[in-house]
C-alpha positions as CSV (number, residue, x, y, z in Angstrom):
1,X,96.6,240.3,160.7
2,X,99.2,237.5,161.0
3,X,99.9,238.9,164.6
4,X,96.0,238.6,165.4
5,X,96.4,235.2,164.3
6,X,99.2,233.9,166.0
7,X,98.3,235.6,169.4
8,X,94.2,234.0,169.2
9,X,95.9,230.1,168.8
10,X,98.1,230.7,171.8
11,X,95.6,231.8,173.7
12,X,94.0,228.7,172.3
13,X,96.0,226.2,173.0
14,X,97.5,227.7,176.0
15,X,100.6,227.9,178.0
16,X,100.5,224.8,179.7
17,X,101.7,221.2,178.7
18,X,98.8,218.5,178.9
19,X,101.3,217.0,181.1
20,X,100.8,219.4,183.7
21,X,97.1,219.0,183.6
22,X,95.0,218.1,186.5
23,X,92.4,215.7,186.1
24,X,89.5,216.1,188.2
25,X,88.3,213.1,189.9
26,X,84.8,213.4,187.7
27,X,86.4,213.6,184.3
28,X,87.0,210.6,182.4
29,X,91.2,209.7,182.0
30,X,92.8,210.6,179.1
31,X,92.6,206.8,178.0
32,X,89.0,205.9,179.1
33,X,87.7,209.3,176.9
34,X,89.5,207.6,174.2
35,X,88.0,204.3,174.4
36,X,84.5,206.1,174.8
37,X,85.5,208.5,171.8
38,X,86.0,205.6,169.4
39,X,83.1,204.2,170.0
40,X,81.3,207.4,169.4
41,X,82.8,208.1,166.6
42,X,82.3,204.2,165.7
43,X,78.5,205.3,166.0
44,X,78.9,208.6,164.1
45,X,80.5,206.7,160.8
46,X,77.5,204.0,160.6
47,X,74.9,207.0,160.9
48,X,72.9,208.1,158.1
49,X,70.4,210.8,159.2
50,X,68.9,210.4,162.8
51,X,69.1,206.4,162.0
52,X,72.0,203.9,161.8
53,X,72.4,202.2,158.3
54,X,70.3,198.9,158.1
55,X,68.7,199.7,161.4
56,X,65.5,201.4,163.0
57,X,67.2,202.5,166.2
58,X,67.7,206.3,166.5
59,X,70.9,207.1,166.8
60,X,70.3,208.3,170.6
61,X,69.6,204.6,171.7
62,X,73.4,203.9,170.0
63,X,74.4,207.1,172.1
64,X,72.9,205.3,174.9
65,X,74.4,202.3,174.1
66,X,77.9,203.3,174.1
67,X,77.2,205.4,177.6
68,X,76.4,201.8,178.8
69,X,78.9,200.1,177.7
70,X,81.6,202.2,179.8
71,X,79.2,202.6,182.3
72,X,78.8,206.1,182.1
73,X,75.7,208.6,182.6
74,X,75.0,211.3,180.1
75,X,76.1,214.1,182.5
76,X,79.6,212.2,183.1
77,X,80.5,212.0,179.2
78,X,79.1,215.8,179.3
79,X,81.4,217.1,182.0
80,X,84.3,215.6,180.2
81,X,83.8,216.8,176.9
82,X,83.7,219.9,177.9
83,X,86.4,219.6,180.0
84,X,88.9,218.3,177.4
85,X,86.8,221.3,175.5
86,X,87.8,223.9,177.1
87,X,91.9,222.5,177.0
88,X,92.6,222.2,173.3
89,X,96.0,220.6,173.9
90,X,94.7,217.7,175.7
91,X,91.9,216.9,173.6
92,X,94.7,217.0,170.3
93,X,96.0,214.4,172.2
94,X,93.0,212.1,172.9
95,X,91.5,212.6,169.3
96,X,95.3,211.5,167.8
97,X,94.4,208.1,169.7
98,X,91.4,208.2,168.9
99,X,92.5,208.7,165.2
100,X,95.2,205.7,165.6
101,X,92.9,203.6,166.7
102,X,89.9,204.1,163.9
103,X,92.8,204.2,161.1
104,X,93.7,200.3,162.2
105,X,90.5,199.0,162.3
106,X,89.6,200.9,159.4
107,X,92.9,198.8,157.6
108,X,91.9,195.6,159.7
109,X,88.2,195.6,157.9
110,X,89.9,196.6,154.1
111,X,92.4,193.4,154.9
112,X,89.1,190.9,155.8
113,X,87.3,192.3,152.5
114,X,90.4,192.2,149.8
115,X,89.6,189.8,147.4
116,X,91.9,186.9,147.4
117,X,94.9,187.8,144.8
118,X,94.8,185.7,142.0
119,X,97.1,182.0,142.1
120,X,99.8,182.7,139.5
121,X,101.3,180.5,136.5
């Protein structure tokens, strides 16, 4: 069974290094798919149901939104996730970014909303 295992996540994740990966000229950098990640994700954390907290927006208009904002069509962002898909090394990479980035603005917003400490004697 272990030997099963191991031999199904190399064929996962593949022989290659990410650095040897060719980008296509329709596939979003590894640096633009993480700005456009975050802001997904961004979308994905505020979500409750098909509507955003506090708002009456469906969540495809924020979908939309985000698309817009780095000027991308729905086909584009589609081709490129499943091109980082389909190579799970290079998409361990992006989402550790994307991770980075989200875990520091996640600490920036818990710094702006600590109460003040107390003034002591």
């Amino acid at each position: 069974m272990w030997t099963r295992t191991a031999l199904l996540f190399f064929l996962l994740v593949g022989c290659g290094s990410p650095q040897d990966t060719v980008f296509p000229d329709d596939v979003l950098k590894p640096e633009k798919m993480v700005e456009v990640l975050v802001d997904v994700h961004l979308v994905e954390g505020a979500r409750t149901g098909q509507n955003i907290m506090g708002d009456t927006l469906k969540l495809e208009e924020y979908y939309a939104g985000v698309l817009k904002k780095h000027q991308l069509t729905d086909e584009e962002y589609q081709r490129s996730f499943n091109f980082y898909s389909s190579r799970p090394a290079e998409f361990e990479l992006v989402f550790d970014k994307v991770i980075e980035i989200l875990a520091k603005k996640e600490a920036e917003i818990a710094k702006k909303n600590r109460p003040p400490e107390p003034d002591r004697p």
